[in-house]
N, C-alpha and C positions, 0 to 999 in steps of 0.2 A: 668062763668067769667063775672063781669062787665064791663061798660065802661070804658074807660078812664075819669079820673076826673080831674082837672084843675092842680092839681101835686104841687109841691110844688118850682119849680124854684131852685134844688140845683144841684150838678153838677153830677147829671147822672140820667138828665130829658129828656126823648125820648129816652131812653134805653131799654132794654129789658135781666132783669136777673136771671137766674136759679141759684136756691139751694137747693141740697140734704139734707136729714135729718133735713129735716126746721119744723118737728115739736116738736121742745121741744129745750131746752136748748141754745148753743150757735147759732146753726141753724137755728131757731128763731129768735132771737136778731139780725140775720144780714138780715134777710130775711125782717122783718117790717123796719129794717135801711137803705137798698137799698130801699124802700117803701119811706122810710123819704127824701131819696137823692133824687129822683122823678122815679125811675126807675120800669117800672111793674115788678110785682116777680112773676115765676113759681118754686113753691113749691112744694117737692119733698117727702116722705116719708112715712111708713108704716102704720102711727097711723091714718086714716080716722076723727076722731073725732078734734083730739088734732090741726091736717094739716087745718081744716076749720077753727076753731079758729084763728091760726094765720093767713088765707087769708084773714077772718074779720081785724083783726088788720092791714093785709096791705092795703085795700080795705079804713081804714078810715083815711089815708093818701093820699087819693086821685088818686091814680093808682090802675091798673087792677092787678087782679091777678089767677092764676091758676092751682089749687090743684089738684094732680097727687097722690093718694095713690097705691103704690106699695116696695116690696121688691128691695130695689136695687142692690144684690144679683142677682136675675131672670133674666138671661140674654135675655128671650124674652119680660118680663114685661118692662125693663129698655131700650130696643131696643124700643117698643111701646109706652114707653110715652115720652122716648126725641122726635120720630119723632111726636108725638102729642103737645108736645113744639111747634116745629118750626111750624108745621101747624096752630096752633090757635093763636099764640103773636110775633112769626117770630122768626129768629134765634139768640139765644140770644148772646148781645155785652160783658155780664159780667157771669163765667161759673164759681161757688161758692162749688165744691165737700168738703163739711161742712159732708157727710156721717159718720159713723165710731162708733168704742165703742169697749171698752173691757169686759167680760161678767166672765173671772175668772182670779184668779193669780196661778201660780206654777212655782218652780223652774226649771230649764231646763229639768234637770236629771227627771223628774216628768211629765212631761206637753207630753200629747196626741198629737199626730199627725192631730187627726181632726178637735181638738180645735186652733193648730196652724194653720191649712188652712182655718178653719173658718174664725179666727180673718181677716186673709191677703186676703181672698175672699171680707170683705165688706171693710178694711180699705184701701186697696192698688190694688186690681184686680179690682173693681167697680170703682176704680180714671181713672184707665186706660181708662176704656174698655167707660163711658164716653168723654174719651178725643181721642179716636178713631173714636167714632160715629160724635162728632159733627165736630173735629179737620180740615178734608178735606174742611169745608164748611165754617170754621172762615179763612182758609187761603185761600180761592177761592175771598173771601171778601176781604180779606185784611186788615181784625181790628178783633179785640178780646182782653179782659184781661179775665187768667183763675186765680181763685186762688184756689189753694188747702191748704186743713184746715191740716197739720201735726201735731206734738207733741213736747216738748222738749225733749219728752221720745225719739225722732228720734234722738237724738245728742246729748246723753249721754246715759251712763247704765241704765236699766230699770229690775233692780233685782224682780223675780217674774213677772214680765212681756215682758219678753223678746217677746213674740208673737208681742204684741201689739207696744213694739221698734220697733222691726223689720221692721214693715209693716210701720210705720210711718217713719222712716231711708227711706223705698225706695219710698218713697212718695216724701219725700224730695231730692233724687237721679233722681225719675224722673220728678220734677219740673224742675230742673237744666239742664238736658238732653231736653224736650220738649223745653225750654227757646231760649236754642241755635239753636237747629234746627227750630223754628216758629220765631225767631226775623226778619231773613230778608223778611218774609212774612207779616209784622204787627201787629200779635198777641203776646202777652206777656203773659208769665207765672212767678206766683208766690206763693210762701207758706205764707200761715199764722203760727206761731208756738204759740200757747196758754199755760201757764203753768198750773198751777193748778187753775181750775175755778171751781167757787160751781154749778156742776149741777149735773144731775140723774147718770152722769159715775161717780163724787165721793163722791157720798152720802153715800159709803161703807167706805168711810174715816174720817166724820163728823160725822159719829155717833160712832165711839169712839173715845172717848175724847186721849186717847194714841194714834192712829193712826194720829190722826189732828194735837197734838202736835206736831210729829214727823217730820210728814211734809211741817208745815207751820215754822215749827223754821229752816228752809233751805231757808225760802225765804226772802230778805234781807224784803224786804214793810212788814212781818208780819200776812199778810191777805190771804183770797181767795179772787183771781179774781173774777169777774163778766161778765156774759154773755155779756152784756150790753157794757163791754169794751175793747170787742172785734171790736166792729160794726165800730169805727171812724178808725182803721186799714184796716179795710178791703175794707170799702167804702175809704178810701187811697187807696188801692193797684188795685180798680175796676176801678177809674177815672183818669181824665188826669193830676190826681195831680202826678201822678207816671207813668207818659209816656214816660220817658226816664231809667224805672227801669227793669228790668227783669232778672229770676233766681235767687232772693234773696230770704230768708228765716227771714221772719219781725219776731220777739222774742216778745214776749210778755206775759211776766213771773213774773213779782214783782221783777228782778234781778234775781233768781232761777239759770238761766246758767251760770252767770258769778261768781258765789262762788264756 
C-alpha cells in the first residue's frame, strides 16, 4: 500500500472505500472513480493480476490503495481480509458490494440446485455476510454509506436466469430492509441497479449479433452501457450529495425498466 498522495479535493477526500469485485468491469470503473473523488480504495477480488492493475490506476490519482486477492465466497478468506481493511486504511466510510456474476442460463424447470446456490452464495450471501462483518462498527460510529451493486434483472422477469434474478431481487429487499433499521444509527444504505452494460458478464450477448439485437432493441437509448457510467451514480450514492437518501434503488439502465 502507498502513501497517501495530495488526492484530488472532490467530495470523498479523507474517506476510506471498499469494493468487491474491483477487478475488472464495473468494479473497476467505480473503484478508480472513488480514487478520482479522493477517497482511498480497498479492492477487493479474485484475479491477483488484473486487482493490482487497477490499485495502479487508483494509486495514480493520488490516494492509497489496497489489494486484497481472495474468493469472496470463502467465508474465512472474506472474514480475513475485511478485518485486514480496517487494520491497514481504518474502517471504511463508503462499503461498495460491486461482487457478483452469472456463469450460465437455464430455464427453471432445467436449472441445478447447485448452480442456483452458487449464483445466490456470491450475488446475495457475500452482500450479506459483508454487511454483518463490518455493519456493528459503521453504527458504533455513527456514519456509513453502503452501496450494493443489484440488477434490473432484480425488478423484473429474468427468463433463463431466474438464479441470478433471484439473488439480485433479494439484494434489493435487503438494501431496503438494512436501510431502515441503520438510518437512525447514521449509516445509509443503497442499491445501484445497472442495466445492460458491456462487460465480461455480457460478452455472451455481444457476440451474437441475434442476441445483441434482441436486447439492446428493449432499451429505449439503443446502446450498451458503460462501465464508466456507472461511477458518477455511485460516487452520488457514496457522498453527502445523497445524505438525506436511503433504501432507494438508483436505475441505471438506458430507460430498459420503464418499457
Amino acid at each position: 500500500m502507498s502513501e497517501r498522495g495530495p488526492g484530488t479535493g472532490g467530495p470523498l477526500t479523507g474517506r476510506v472505500a471498499l469494493v468487491s469485485g474491483a477487478s475488472r468491469g464495473i468494479g473497476a470503473a467505480i473503484a478508480v472513480g472513488l480514487a478520482r473523488a479522493g477517497a482511498d480504495v480497498a479492492l477487493l477480488a479474485r484475479d491477483e493480476v488484473m486487482l493490482a492493475q487497477v490499485g495502479a490506476a487508483v494509486r495514480a490519482e493520488g490516494v492509497r490503495a489496497l489489494e486484497l486477492a481472495l474468493d469472496i465466497t470463502d467465508a474465512a478468506a472474506r472474514h480475513d481480509a475485511l478485518e485486514a481493511v480496517v487494520q491497514a486504511v481504518g474502517l471504511p466510510d463508503v462499503v461498495v458490494n460491486n461482487a457478483g456474476g452469472n456463469r450460465f442460463s437455464a430455464p427453471v424447470v432445467d436449472m441445478r440446485h447447485d448452480g442456483w446456490a452458487a449464483t445466490l452464495a456470491l450475488n446475495l450471501d457475500a452482500v450479506l455476510a459483508v454487511c454483518q462483518q463490518l455493519g456493528p462498527r459503521l453504527l458504533a460510529r455513527g456514519s456509513g454509506s453502503v452501496v450494493n451493486v443489484a440488477s434490473v434483472a432484480g425488478i423484473a422477469a429474468a427468463p433463463g436466469m431466474a438464479h441470478y434474478g433471484v439473488a439480485k431481487a433479494g439484494v434489493v429487499s435487503l438494501t431496503r430492509t438494512l436501510a431502515v433499521e441503520w438510518a437512525p444509527r447514521g449509516v445509509r444504505v443503497n442499491a445501484l441497479l445497472p442495466g445492460w452494460v458491456a462487460t465480461d458478464l455480457t460478452a455472451f450477448a455481444r457476440r451474437s449479433p441475434g442476441a445483441e439485437s434482441t436486447l439492446i432493441g428493449r432499451v429505449p437509448m439503443g446502446r450498451w452501457g458503460e462501465a464508466e457510467e456507472m461511477v458518477g451514480p455511485t460516487v452520488f450514492l457514496a457522498s453527502d450529495a445523497s445524505s438525506f437518501m436511503t433504501g432507494q434503488c438508483l436505475v441505471v439502465d438506458g430507460g430498459l425498466s420503464v418499457t
